[in-house]
N, C-alpha and C positions, 0 to 999 in steps of 0.2 A: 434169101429170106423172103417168105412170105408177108404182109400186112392185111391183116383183118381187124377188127374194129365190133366193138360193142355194139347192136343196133340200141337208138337212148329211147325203148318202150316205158322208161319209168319218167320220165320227164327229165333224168340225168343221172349223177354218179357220187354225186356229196351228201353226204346226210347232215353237214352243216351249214349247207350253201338253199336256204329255202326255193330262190327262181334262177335259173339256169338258163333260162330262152330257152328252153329245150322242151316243149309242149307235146305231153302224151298224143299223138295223134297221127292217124293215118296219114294224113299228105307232108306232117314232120317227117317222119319215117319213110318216105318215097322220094323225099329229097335227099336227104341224107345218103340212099342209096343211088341213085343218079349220077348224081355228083361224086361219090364215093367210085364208081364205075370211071368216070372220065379223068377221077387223079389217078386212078390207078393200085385202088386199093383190092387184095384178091379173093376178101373175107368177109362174111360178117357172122358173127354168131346174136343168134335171137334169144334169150332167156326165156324161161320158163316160168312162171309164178303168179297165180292168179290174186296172191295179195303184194302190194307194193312195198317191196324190202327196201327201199333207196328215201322213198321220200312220205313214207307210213301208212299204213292197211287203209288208211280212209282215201289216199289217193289216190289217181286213178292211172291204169298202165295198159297194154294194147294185152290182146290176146296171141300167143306165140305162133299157133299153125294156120289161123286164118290170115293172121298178118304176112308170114313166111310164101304162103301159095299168092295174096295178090300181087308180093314184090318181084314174085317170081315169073309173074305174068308182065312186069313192065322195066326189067331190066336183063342183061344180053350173056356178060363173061361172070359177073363174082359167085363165087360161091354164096351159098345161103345153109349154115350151119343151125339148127335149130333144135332147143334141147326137150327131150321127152322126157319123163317123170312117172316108171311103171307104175306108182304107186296109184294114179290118175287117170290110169287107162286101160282100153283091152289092147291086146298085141298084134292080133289078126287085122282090126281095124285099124287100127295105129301103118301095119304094113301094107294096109290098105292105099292109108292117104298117102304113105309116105311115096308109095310107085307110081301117085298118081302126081302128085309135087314134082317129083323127078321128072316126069314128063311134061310138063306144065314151062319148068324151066331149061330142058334137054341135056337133062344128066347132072344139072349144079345143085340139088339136093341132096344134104349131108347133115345127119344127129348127132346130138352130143347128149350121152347116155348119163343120166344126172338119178341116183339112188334117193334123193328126196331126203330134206332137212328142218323144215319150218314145221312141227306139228302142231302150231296154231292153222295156219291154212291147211292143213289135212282136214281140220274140226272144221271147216267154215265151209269146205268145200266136199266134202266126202270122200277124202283120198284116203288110203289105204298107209295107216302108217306104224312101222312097226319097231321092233327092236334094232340096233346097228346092223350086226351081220345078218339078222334075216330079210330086210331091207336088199341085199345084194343076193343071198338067194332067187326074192322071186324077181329081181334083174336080170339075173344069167337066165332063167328059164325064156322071162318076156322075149330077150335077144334071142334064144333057139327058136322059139317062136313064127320069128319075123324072118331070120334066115331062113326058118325052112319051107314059109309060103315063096318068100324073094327066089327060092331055087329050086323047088319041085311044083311039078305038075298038078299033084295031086297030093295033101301034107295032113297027117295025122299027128296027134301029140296028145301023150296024158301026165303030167307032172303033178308037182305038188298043188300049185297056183292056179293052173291052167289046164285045160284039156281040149280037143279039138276033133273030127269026125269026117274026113276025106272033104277037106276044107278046098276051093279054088280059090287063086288070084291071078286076073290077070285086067291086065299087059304087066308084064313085069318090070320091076324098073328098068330105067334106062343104063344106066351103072349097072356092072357084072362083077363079080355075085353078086354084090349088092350095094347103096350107097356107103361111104363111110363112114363107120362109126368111132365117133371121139369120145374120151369119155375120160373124167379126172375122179382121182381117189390116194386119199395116203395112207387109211390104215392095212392093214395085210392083208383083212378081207377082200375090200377094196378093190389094192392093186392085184391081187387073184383074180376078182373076176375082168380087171382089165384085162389082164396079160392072156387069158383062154379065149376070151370072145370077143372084144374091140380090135380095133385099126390103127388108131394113135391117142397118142396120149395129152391131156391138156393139164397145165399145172393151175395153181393161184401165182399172184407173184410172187417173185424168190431172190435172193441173193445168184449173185453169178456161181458162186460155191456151191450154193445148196441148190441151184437149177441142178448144176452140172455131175455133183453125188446122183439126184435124182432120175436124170436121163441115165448114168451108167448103173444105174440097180434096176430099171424097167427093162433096158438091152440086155440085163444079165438074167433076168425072171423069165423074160422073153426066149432067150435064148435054151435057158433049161427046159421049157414046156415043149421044146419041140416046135417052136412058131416061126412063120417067117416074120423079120424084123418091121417092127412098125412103120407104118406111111409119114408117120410126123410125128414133131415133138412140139409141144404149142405151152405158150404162158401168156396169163392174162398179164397189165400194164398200162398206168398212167402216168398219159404225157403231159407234162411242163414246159411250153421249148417258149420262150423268150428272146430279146437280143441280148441281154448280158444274163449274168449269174447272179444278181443282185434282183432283178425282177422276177427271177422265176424263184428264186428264195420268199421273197414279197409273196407271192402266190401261194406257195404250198404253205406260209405261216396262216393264209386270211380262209384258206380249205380247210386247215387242220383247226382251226380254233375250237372246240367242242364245246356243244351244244345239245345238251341228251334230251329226245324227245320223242314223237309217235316213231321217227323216222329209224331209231333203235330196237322197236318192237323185237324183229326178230334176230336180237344179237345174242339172250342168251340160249337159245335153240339150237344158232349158228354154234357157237363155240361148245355147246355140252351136249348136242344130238349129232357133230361131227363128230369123227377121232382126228387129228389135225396134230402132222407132223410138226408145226412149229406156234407157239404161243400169239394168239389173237390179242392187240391191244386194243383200247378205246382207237387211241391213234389209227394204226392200221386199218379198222374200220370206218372211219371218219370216210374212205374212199371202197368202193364196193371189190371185193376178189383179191384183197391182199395186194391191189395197185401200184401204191405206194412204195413199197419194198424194193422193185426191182431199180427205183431212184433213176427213174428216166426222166431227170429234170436238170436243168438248164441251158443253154447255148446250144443252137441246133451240132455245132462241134462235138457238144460235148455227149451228146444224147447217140447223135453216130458212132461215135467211138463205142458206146457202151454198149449199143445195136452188136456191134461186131464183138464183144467178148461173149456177148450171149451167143450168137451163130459159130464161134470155137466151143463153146462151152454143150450145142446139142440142138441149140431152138433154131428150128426153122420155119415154126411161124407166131407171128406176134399178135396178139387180138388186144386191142387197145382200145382205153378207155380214155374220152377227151371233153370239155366242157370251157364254153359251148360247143358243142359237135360242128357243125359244119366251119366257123371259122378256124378252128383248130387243126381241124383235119387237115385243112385246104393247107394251113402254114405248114403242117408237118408233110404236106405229099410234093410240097413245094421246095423246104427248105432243110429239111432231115434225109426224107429217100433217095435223091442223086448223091447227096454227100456218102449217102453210106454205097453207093456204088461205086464213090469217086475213090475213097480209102478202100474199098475190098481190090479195087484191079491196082494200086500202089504196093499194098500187102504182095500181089502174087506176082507182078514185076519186081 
């Protein structure tokens, strides 16, 4: 099992919880990766959204790819995951930055291919925002796009969206063919254009059942298309870990209490500009990406255990959501990660 982690560019992860310690800001977010580095964590995924989903359009949150290039200039092994939004950008450019991030950090740059949801921040910002399945059309193009500066010499292209005229890039990334590309989606559309042009797959949170439906219908899409099987299977996850089961219940009552305010702006977006395999509550959202659900809360015992029916069930890597960030993190890479190592070599003796 892999461990990656939310970077907290919104100031945090409750839409009930107004102060978080967890402050929008560049040297928050260079700690958090630091120290994330020396527990041992092997992820991080950076968001994308130039208005603030978490804690409401008037607050304020980091920018994704400038923030991505200077973490990447001051830390050594973790990944740096960070999500693009064709609707927002050009794709030449875009594979511009991205081979030059990769080099920046020596091959640990990696996207997470996001078809764009909020069409309030389209309006505010000038992104391009469209109907559901056309939305993933000019995705798939954007992705041919970027693949085919990342891997030819000299790259031509005329599509729908785009078109281009014996275009160069170089240095090419560092990563061959090219960085990976993650990228989450449930309706058909969606998961087509995963299963043709992405790398791995990232869920929201889910039941251990409906993780594990999930993983074996992307392996089976995957496998019909002619593809080789995907690099990863990833879900997002909030963690609760406590020393009893009575405190970490105490917690997720005083997170979940709801509270509807700017900080809900963009729930119904969320839920009626998605297609979304499983029904969005208030609750649910209370915590950002469906968190909640996968009920990684209580006793670090109890959290390991559940770590491992996910990794039988398909996921092998976690990107986790925690609050406050760094003392969370530190209890969870402390008091969760060997234990789940301790019970995976008990399981295989």
């Amino acid at each position: 099992m892999k461990y990656g982690f939310w970077l907290p560019i919104f100031g945090g992860w409750l839409r009930n919880v107004e102060d978080e310690n967890m402050p929008s800001s560049f040297e928050y977010a260079k700690n958090v990766m630091v120290s994330a580095e020396e527990w041992g964590f092997d992820t991080t995924l950076i968001a994308e959204l130039y208005l603030n989903d978490i804690k409401g359009p008037e607050a304020p949150s980091l920018e994704a790819w400038s923030t991505a290039a200077a973490l990447a200039a001051v830390t050594k092994k973790i990944e740096i995951m960070t999500a693009i939004r064709p609707g927002f950008h050009n794709p030449a450019v875009t594979a511009k930055m991205a081979a030059n991030i990769d080099h920046i950090s020596n091959g640990r740059f990696t996207l997470n291919v996001v078809s764009a949801w909020w069409e309030e921040e389209a309006k505010q910002y000038g992104g391009i925002f469209t109907e559901h399945d056309e939305r993933y059309d000019r995705t798939e193009e954007f992705i041919e796009v970027m693949k085919g500066l990342w891997t030819q010499d000299v790259f031509s292209y005329k599509g729908k969206y785009y078109e281009l005229q014996n275009t160069h890039l170089a240095p090419k990334p560092v990563q061959r063919p090219n960085p990976i590309l993650y990228a989450g989606g449930e309706s058909p559309r969606g998961k087509e254009a995963i299963v043709n042009h992405c790398d791995a797959y990232v869920m929201h949170g889910g039941t251990v059942d409906e993780v594990n439906k999930k993983v074996g219908d992307m392996k089976d899409r995957r496998a019909q298309a002619g593809k080789d099987p995907f690099q990863s299977f990833g879900m997002a996850a909030y963690i609760i870990c406590r020393d009893t089961e009575e405190e970490a219940i105490q917690e997720l009552e005083r997170i979940t209490a709801l509270k509807e305010s700017s900080a809900y702006a963009g729930y119904k977006d969320f839920i009626g500009k998605s297609e979304l395999e499983t029904q969005v509550k208030l609750y649910d959202y209370s915590v950002s990406n469906r968190g909640l659900r996968p009920e990684l809360i209580g006793t670090p015992e109890t959290i390991a255990e559940k770590i491992l029916q996910y990794e039988a069930a398909g996921i092998d890597l976690l990107l986790l959501q925690f609050s406050p960030q760094l003392e969370e993190m530190e209890r969870f890479s402390k008091k969760v990660m060997p234990l789940v190592e301790e019970k995976r070599k008990l399981i295989k003796n």
